[in-house]
Rosetta silent file (secondary structure, phi, psi, omega in degrees, C-alpha in Angstrom):
SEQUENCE: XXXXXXXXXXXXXXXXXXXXXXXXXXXXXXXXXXXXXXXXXXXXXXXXXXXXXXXXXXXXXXXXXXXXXXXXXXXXXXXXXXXXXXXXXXXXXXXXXXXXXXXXXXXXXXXXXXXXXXXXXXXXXXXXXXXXXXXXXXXXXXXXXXXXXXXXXXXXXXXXXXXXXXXXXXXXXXXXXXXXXXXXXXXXXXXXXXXXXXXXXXXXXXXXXXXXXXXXXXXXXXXXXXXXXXX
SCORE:     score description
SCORE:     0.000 S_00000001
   1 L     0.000  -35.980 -175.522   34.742   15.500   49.558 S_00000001
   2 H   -52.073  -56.491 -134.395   34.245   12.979   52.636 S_00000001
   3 H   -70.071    9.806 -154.828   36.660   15.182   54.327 S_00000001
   4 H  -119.416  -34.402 -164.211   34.508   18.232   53.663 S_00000001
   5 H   -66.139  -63.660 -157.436   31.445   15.987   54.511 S_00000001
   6 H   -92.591  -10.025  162.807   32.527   14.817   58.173 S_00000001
   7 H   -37.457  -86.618 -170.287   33.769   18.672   58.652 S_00000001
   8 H   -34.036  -57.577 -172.771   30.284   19.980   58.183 S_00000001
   9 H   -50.224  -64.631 -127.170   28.593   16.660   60.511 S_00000001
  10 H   -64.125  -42.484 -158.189   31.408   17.181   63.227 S_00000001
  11 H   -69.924   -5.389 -157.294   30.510   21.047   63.281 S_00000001
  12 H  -110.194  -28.861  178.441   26.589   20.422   63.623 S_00000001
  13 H   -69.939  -47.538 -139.362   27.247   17.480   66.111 S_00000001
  14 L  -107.248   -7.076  177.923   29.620   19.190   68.288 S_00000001
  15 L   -82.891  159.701 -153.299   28.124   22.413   68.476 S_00000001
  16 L   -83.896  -37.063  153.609   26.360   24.195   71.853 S_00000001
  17 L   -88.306   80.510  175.404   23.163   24.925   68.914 S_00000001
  18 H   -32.555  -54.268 -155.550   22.951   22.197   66.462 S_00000001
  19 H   -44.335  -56.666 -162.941   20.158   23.752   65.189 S_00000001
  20 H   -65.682  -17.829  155.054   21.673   26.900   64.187 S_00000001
  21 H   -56.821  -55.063  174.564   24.481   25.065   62.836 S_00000001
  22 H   -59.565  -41.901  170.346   22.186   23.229   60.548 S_00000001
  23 H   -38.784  -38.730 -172.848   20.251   27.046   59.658 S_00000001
  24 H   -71.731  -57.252  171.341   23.997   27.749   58.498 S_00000001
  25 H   -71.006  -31.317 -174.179   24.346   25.307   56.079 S_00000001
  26 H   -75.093  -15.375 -162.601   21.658   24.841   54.691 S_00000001
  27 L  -104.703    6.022 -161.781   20.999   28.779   54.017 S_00000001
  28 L  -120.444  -14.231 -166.128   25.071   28.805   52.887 S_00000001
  29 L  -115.380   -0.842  171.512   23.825   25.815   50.070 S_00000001
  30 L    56.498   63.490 -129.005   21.257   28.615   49.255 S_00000001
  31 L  -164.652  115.364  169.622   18.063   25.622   50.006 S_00000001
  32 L   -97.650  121.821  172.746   14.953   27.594   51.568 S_00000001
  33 H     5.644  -76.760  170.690   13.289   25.570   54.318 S_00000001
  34 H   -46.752  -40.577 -176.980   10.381   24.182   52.188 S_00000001
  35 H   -70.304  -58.296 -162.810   13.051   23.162   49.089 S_00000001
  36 H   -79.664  -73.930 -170.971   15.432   21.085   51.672 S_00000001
  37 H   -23.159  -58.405 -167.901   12.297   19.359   53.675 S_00000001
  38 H   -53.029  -58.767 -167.521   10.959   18.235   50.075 S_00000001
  39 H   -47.339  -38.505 -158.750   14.559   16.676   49.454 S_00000001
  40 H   -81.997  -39.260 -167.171   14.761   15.044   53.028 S_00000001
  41 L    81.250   41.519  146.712   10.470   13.627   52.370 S_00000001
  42 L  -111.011  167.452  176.511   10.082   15.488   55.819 S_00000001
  43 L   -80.145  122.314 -173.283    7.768   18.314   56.828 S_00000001
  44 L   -47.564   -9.050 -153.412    9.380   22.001   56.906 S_00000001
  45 L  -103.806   -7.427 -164.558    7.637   22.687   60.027 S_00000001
  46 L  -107.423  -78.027  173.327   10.398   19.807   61.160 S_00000001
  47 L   -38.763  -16.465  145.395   13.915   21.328   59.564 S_00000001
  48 L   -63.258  -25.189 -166.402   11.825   24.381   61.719 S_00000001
  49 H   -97.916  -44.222 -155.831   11.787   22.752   64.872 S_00000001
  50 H   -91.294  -28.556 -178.900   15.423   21.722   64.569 S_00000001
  51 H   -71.615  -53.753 -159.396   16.985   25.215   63.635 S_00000001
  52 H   -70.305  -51.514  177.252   14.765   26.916   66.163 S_00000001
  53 L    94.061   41.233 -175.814   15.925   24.243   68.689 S_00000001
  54 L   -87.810   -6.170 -170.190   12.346   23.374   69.769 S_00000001
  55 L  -127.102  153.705  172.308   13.239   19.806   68.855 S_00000001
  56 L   -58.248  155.213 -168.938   15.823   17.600   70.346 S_00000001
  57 L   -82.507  169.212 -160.826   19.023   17.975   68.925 S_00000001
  58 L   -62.040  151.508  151.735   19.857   15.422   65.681 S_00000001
  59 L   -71.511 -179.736 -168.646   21.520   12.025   66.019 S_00000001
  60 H   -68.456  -35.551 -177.011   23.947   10.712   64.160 S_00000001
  61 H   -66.103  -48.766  174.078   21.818    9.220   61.261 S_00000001
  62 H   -46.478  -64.436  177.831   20.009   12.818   61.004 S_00000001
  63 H   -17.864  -65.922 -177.548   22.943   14.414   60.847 S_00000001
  64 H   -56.372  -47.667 -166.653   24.494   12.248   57.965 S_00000001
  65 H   -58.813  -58.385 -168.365   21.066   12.340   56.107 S_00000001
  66 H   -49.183  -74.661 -163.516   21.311   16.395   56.223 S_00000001
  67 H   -38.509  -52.829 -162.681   24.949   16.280   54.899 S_00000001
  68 H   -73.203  -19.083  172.426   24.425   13.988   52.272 S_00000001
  69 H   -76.879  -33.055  165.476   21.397   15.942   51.177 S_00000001
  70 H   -50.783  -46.475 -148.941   23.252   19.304   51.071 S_00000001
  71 H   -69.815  -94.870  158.248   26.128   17.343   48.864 S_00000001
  72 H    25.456  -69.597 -161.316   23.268   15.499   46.319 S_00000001
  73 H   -65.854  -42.519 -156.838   21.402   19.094   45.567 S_00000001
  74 H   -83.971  -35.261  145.214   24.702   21.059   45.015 S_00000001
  75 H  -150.289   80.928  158.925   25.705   18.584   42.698 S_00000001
  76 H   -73.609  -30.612 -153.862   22.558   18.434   40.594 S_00000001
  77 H  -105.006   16.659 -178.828   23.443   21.997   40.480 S_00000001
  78 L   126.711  -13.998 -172.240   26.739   22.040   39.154 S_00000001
  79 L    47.294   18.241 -173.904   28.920   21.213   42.307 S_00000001
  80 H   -61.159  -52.382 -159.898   30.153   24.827   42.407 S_00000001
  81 H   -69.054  -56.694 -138.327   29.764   25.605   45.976 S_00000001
  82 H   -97.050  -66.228 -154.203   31.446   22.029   47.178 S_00000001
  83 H   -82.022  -25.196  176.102   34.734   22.558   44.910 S_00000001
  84 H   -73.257  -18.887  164.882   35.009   26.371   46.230 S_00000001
  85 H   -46.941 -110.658 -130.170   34.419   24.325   49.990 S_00000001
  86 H   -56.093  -55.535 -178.204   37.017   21.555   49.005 S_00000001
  87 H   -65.351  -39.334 -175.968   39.716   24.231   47.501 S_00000001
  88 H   -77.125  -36.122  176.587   39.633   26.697   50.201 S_00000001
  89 H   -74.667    2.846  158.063   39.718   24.170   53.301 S_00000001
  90 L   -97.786    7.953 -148.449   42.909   22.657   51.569 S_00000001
  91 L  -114.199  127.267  174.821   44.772   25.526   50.888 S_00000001
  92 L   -81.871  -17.742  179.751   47.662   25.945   53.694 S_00000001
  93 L   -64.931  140.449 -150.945   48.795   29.340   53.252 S_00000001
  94 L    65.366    8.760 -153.730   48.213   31.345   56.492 S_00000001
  95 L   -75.686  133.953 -170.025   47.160   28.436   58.357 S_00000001
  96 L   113.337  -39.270  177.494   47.348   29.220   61.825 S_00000001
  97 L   -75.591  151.653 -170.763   46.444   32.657   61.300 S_00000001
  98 L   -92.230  177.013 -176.555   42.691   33.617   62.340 S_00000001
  99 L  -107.609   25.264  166.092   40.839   34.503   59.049 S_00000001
 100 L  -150.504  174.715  163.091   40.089   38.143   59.997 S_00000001
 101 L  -130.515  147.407 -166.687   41.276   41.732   60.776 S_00000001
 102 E  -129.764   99.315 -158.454   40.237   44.103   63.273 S_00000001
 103 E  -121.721  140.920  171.771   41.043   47.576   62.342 S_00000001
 104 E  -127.616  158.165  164.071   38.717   50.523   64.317 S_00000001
 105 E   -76.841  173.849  164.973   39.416   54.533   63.344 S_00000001
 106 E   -84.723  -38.130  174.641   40.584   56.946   65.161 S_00000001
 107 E   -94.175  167.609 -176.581   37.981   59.485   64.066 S_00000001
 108 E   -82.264  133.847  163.838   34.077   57.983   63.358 S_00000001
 109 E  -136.315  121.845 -166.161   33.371   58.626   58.880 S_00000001
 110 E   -40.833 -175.701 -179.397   29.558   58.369   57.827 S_00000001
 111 L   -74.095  -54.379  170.910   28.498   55.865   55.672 S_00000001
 112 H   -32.210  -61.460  172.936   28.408   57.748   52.681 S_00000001
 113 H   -59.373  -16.616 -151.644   32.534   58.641   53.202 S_00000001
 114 H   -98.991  -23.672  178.036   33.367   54.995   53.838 S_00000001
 115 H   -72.931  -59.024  172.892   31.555   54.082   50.176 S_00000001
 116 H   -32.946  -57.249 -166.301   33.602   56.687   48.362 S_00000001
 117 H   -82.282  -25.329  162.094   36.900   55.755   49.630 S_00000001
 118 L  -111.705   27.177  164.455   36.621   52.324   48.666 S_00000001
 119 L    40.177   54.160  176.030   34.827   53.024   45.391 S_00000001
 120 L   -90.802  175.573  143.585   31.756   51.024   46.083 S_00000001
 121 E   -98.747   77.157  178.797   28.757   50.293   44.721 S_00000001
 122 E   -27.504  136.771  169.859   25.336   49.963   46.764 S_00000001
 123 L  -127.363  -16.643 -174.127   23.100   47.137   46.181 S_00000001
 124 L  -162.878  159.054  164.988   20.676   47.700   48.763 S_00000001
 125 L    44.806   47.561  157.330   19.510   49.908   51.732 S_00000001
 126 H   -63.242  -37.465  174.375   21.064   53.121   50.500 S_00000001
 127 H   -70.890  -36.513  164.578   18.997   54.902   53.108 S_00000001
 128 H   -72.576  -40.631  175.000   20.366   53.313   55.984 S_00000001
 129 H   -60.035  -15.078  169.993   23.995   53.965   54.749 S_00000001
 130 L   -74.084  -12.772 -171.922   23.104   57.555   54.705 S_00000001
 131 L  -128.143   19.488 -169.280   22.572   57.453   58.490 S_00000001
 132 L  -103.051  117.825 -172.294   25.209   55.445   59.030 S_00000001
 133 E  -107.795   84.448 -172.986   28.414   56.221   61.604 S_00000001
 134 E   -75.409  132.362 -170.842   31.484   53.840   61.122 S_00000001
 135 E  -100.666  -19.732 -177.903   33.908   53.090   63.776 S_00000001
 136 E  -157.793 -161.306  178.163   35.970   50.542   62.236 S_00000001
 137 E  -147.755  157.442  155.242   36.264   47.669   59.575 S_00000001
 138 E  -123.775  126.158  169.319   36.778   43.971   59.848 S_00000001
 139 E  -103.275  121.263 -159.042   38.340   42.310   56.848 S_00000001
 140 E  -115.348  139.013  169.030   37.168   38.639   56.449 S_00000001
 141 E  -102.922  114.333 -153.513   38.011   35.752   54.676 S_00000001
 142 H   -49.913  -77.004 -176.471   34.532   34.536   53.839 S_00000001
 143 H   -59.375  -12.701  153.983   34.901   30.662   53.397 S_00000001
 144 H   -65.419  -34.501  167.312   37.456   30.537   56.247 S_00000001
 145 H   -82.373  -18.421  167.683   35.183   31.973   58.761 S_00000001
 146 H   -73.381  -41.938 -167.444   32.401   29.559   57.585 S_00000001
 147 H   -83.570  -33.607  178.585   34.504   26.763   57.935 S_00000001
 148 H   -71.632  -34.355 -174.472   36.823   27.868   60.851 S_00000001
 149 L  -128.595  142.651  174.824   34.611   29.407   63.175 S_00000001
 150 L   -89.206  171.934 -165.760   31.181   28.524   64.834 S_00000001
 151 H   -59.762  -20.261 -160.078   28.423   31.166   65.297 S_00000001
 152 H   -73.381   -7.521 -143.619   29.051   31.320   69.103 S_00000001
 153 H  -103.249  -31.966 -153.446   32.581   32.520   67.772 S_00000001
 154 H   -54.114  -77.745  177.658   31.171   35.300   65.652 S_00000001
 155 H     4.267  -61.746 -175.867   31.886   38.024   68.482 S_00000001
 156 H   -71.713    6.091  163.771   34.983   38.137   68.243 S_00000001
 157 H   -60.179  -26.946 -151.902   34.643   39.826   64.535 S_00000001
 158 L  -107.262    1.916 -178.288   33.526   43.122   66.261 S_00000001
 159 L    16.399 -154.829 -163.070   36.747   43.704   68.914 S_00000001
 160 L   -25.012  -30.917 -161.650   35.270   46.867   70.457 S_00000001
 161 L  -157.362  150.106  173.202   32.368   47.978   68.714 S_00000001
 162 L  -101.877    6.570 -169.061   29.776   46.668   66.380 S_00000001
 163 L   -77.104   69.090  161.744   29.437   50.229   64.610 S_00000001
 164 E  -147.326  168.796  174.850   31.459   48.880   61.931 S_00000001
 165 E  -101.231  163.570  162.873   31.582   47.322   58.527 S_00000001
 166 E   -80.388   97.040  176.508   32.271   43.898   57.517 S_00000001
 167 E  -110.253   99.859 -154.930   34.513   43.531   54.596 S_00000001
 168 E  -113.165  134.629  166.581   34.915   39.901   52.993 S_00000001
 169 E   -95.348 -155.700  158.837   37.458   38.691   50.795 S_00000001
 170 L    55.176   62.932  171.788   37.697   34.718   48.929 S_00000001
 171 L  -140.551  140.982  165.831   33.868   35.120   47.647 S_00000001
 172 L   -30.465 -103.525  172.586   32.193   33.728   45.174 S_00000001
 173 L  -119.127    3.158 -175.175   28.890   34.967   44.644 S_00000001
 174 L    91.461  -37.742  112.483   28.237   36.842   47.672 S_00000001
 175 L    43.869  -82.095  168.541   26.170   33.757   49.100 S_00000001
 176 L   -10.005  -81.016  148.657   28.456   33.332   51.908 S_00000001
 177 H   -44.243  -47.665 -176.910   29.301   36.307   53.549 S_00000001
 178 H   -92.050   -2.170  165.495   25.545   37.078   53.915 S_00000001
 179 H   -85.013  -55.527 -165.412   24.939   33.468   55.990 S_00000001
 180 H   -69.704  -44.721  167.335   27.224   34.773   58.431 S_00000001
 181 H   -67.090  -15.857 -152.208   25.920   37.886   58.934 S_00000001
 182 H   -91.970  -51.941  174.204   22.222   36.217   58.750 S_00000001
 183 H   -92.227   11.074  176.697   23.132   33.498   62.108 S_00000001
 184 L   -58.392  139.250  179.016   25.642   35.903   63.451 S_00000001
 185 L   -93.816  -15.953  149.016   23.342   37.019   67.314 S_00000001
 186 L  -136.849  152.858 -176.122   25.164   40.425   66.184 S_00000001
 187 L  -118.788  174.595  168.159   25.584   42.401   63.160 S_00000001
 188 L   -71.757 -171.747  168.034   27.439   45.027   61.412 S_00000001
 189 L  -106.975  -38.053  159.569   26.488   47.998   60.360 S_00000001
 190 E  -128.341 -166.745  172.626   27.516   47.426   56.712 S_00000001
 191 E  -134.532  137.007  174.764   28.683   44.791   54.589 S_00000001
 192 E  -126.062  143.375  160.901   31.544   45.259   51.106 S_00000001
 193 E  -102.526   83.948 -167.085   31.661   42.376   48.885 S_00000001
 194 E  -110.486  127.514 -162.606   34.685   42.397   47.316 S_00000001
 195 L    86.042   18.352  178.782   35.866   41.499   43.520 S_00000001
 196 L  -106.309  101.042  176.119   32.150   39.863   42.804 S_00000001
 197 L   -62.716  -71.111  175.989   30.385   41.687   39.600 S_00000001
 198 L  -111.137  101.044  177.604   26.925   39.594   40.063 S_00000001
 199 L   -45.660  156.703  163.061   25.617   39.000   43.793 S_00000001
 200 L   -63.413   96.610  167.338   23.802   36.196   44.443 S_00000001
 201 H    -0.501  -70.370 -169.773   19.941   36.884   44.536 S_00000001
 202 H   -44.518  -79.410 -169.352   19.929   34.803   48.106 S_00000001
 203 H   -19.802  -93.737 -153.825   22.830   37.668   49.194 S_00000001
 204 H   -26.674  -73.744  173.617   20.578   40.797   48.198 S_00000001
 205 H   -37.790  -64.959  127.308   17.777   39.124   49.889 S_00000001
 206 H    12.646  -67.808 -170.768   19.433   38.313   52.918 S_00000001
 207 H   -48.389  -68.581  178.486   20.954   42.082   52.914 S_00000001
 208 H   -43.845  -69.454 -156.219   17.096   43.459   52.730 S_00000001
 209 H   -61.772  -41.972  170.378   15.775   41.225   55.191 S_00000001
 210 H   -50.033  -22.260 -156.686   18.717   42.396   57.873 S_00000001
 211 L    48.121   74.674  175.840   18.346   46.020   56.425 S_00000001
 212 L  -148.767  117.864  143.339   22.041   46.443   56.138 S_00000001
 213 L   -18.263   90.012  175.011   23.842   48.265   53.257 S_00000001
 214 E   -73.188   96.522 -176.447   25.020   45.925   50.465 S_00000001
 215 E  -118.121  140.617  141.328   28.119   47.330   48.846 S_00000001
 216 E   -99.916  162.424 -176.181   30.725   45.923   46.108 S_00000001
 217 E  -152.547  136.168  160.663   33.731   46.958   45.519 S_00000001
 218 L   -74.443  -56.465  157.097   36.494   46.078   42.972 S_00000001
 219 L    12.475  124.377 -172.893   39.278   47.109   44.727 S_00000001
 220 L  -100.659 -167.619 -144.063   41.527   44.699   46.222 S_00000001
 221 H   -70.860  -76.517 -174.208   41.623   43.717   49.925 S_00000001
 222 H    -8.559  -52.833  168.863   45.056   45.911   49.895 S_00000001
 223 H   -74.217  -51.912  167.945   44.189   48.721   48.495 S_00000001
 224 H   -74.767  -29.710  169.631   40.742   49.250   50.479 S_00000001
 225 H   -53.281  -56.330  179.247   43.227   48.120   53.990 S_00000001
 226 H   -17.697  -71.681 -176.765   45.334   51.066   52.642 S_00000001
 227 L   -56.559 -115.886 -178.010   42.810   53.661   51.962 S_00000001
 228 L   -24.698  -24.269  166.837   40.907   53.049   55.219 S_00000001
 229 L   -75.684   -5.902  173.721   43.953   53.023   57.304 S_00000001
 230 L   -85.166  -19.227  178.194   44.294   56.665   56.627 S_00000001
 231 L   -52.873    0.000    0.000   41.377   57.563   57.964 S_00000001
């Protein structure tokens, strides 16, 4: 857990936005402004200042205090979130390997086709997926890209084009996957969830506020790479 601990400080220390580094975690611990201020006994209008990066960025003490507050809430709540953290940043297989794929088509397939073929299920924003022109897919491994990459990093999900969807494995609750698109400075066009039966409220919400097309899918990452590579 430390080691998971001085991760998270190092990434919020060392980064070119603290703030938005902080915005990450705390909205990836699923902790709405107002809820984490109450925890810290500061004013939300302050954890506002510091995301936004109207305030200088935190010291070392801040820093720690944030971490330790994140740890504390998640587990009151069960420590779920911290042991899927703690299992995935130990696990060595692939290491070395980036934690996505960057596939684009050769022809453009609405939204509508791209749902079909990977036997999804809509959760939100069905109207935008109806108007929707896909050029490619990126398949992501959710808690690897939280931990592995910072938002300035995010770019490099979209290789050519951002007319594409986002397809995340290693997830939970959906939780995740929908932080990254939420401080990502660009987005997809859709998002697949895949092998999760009940999203995460926070997710859906998230999904809405971007207006981007919330899909699951059972299917495994193999089978939807498959599929879509025929295209």
């Amino acid at each position: 857990m430390d080691q998971l601990k001085e991760r998270i400080a190092g990434e919020i220390a060392m980064a070119d936005s603290p703030g938005s580094a902080m915005k990450k975690w705390r909205e990836l611990f699923g902790l709405s402004q107002m809820e984490f201020a109450k925890e810290l006994k500061i004013a939300a209008s302050t954890i506002s200042d510091y995301e936004s990066n109207r305030r200088l960025s935190p010291g070392v003490v801040v820093i720690k205090r944030f971490v330790e507050t994140l740890f504390k809430i998640d587990e009151e709540r069960g420590g779920a979130l911290i042991r899927g953290l703690e299992n995935t940043s130990g696990e060595k297989k692939g290491e070395g390997s980036p934690p996505y794929m960057i596939k684009d088509f050769t022809t453009p397939i609405g939204g509508a086709d791209f749902n079909r073929i990977i036997e999804g299920r809509i959760l939100v924003n069905l109207n935008y997926l109806d108007n929707t022109k896909l050029f490619g897919f990126t398949m992501l491994d959710s808690i690897r890209v939280i931990l592995e990459m910072s938002p300035q990093e995010y770019p490099k999900l979209f290789g050519t084009t951002t007319e594409r969807a986002f397809i995340f494995d290693n997830v939970s609750t959906g939780r995740s996957p929908m932080v990254v698109i939420r401080v990502a400075p660009i987005k997809p066009k859709v998002v697949v969830i895949q092998g999760v039966s009940n999203v995460d409220k926070l997710a859906v919400k998230l999904a809405q506020v971007e207006r981007l097309p919330l899909i699951v899918t059972k299917l495994g990452m193999d089978e939807i790479a498959e599929r879509l590579m025929k295209v």
